[in-house]
C-alpha positions in Angstrom: 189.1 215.4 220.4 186.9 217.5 217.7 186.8 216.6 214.4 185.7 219.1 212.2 183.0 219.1 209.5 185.1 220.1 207.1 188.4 218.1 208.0 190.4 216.3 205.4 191.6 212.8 205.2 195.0 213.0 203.3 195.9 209.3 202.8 199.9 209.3 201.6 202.0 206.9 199.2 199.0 203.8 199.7 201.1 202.3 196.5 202.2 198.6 195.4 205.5 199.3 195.6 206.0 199.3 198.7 205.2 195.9 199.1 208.4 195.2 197.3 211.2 193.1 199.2 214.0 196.2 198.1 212.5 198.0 201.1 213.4 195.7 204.1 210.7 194.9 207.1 208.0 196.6 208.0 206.3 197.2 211.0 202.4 197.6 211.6 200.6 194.7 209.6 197.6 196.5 210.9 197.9 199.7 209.0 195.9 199.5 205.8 192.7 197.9 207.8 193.4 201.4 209.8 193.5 203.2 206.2 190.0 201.7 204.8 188.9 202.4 208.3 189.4 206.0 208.1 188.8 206.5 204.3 185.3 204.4 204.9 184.3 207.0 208.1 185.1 210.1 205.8 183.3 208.9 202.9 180.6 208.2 205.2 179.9 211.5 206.2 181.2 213.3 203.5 184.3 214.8 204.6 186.6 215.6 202.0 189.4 213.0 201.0 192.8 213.2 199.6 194.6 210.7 198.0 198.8 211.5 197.5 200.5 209.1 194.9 203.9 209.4 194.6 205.3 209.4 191.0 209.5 208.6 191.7 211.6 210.5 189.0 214.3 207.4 190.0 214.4 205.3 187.4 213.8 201.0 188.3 212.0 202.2 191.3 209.3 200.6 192.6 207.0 203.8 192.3 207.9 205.0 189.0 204.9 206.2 186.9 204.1 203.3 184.7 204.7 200.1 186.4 203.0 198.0 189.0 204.1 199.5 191.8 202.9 202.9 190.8 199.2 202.0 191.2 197.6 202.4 194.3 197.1 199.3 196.6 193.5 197.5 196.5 192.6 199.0 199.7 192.9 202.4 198.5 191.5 201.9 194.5 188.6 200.3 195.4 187.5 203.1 197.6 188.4 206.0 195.5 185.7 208.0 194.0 183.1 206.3 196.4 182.4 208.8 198.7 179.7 212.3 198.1 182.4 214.6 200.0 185.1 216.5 197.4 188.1 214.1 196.4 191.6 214.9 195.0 194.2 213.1 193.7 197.4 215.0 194.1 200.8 213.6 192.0 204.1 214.4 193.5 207.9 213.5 193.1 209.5 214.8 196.6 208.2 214.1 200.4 205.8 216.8 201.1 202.0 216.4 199.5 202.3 220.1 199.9 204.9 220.1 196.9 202.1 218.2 194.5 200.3 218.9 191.8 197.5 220.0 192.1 198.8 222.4 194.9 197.3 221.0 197.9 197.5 223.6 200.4 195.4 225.9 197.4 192.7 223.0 197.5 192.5 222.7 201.3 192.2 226.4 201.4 189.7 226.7 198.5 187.7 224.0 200.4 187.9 226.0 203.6 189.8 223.0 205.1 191.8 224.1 208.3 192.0 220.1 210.1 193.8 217.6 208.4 194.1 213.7 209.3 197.2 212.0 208.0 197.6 208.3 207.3 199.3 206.1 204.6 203.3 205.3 203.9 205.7 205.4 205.2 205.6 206.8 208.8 208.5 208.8 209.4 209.0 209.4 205.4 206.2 211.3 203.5 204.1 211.1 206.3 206.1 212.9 208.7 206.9 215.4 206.2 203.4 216.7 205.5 202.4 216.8 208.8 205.8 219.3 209.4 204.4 221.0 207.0 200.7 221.3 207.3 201.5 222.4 210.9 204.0 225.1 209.6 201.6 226.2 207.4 198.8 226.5 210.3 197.0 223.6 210.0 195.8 221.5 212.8 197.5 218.1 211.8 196.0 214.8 213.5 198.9 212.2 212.9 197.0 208.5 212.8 200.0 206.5 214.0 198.3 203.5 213.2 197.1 203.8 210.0 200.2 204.2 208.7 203.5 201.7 208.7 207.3 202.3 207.9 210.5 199.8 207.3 213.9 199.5 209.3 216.5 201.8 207.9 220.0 202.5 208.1 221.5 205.7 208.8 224.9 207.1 209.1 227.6 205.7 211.0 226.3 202.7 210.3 223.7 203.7 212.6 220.3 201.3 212.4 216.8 201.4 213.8 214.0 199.3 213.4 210.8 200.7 211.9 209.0 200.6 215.3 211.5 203.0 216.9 211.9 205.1 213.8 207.8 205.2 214.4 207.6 206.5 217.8 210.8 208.7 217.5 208.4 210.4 214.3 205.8 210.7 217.2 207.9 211.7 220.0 209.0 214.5 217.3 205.9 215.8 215.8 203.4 215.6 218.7 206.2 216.5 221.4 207.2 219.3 218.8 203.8 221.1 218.5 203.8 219.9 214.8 200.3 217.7 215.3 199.2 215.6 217.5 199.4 212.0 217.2 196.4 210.1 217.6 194.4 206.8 216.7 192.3 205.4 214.2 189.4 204.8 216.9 189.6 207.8 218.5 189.1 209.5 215.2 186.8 207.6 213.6 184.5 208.4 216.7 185.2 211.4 217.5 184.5 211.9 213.5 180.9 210.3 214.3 181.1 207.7 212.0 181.8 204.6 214.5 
């Protein structure tokens, strides 16, 4: 695997909030050790990093601008601003980072970005959703499956899954669908000569 000079780290939803009981079980207690992990490599060489907070128009969520939850989790705040490569902060209300403000995909582009690495929350959520997209907007997405964690949901039907097999059906989707390709934190951080 090649990691570009130039790729970006674009590090999702890393927010308090989701460490509120309202969203069920997890899976992956490893993922934000993956996310400093990553964030610490591109800082280290001076990639550019992206960090995605999402700012829920729903009020009493546990993301809505103003509370708690909103801020960005310790492993994420402490890092931010810390590294010589370009950094943006990008808002948004809806899945896609792409769908931000500042426009993302205008940033990347400005920044002659063409490689994008995606970690943060939740996996088959906002996650999966800018990866769809980055890929439909001819991007070559690298999808850090475990820097990144998700919670059991319930669908229709009264269908269920647990947040591990929501997790690989995201990967069996995106990787098997041409969308990116689904990788891990150690094979990028070497390959991003940082290890």
């Amino acid at each position: 695997m090649e990691i570009k000079e130039n790729a970006a780290l674009v590090v999702v939803d890393v927010q308090k909030g989701f460490e509120h009981a309202s969203w069920g079980r997890r899976d992956n207690p490893d993922a934000e050790r993956n996310i400093a992990a990553l964030i610490d490599a591109w800082q280290g060489t001076g990639r550019p990093v992206v960090f995605v907070r999402h700012d829920s128009r729903q009020e009493g969520s546990p993301l809505e601008p103003g509370t708690e939850g909103n801020a960005f989790k310790e492993v994420v705040e402490e890092r931010r601003g810390k590294g010589p490569g370009p950094e943006l902060l990008v808002t948004k209300s809806v899945n896609s980072a792409f769908y931000g403000e500042p426009d993302l995909d205008a940033w990347l582009s400005g920044q002659g970005v063409r490689q994008l690495v995606i970690a943060g929350i939740q996996t088959n959520m906002c996650n999966e959703t800018t990866a769809r997209m980055g890929g439909n907007l001819g991007y070559e997405v690298l999808f850090a499956l475990d820097a990144m964690h998700t919670f059991d949901l319930e669908g229709p039907f009264g269908w269920r899954r647990t947040a591990e097999e929501l997790t690989r059906a995201t990967a069996v989707s995106l990787h098997g669908g041409g969308f990116a390709r689904v990788v891990t934190t150690q094979d990028v951080v070497e390959a991003a000569g940082a290890a």
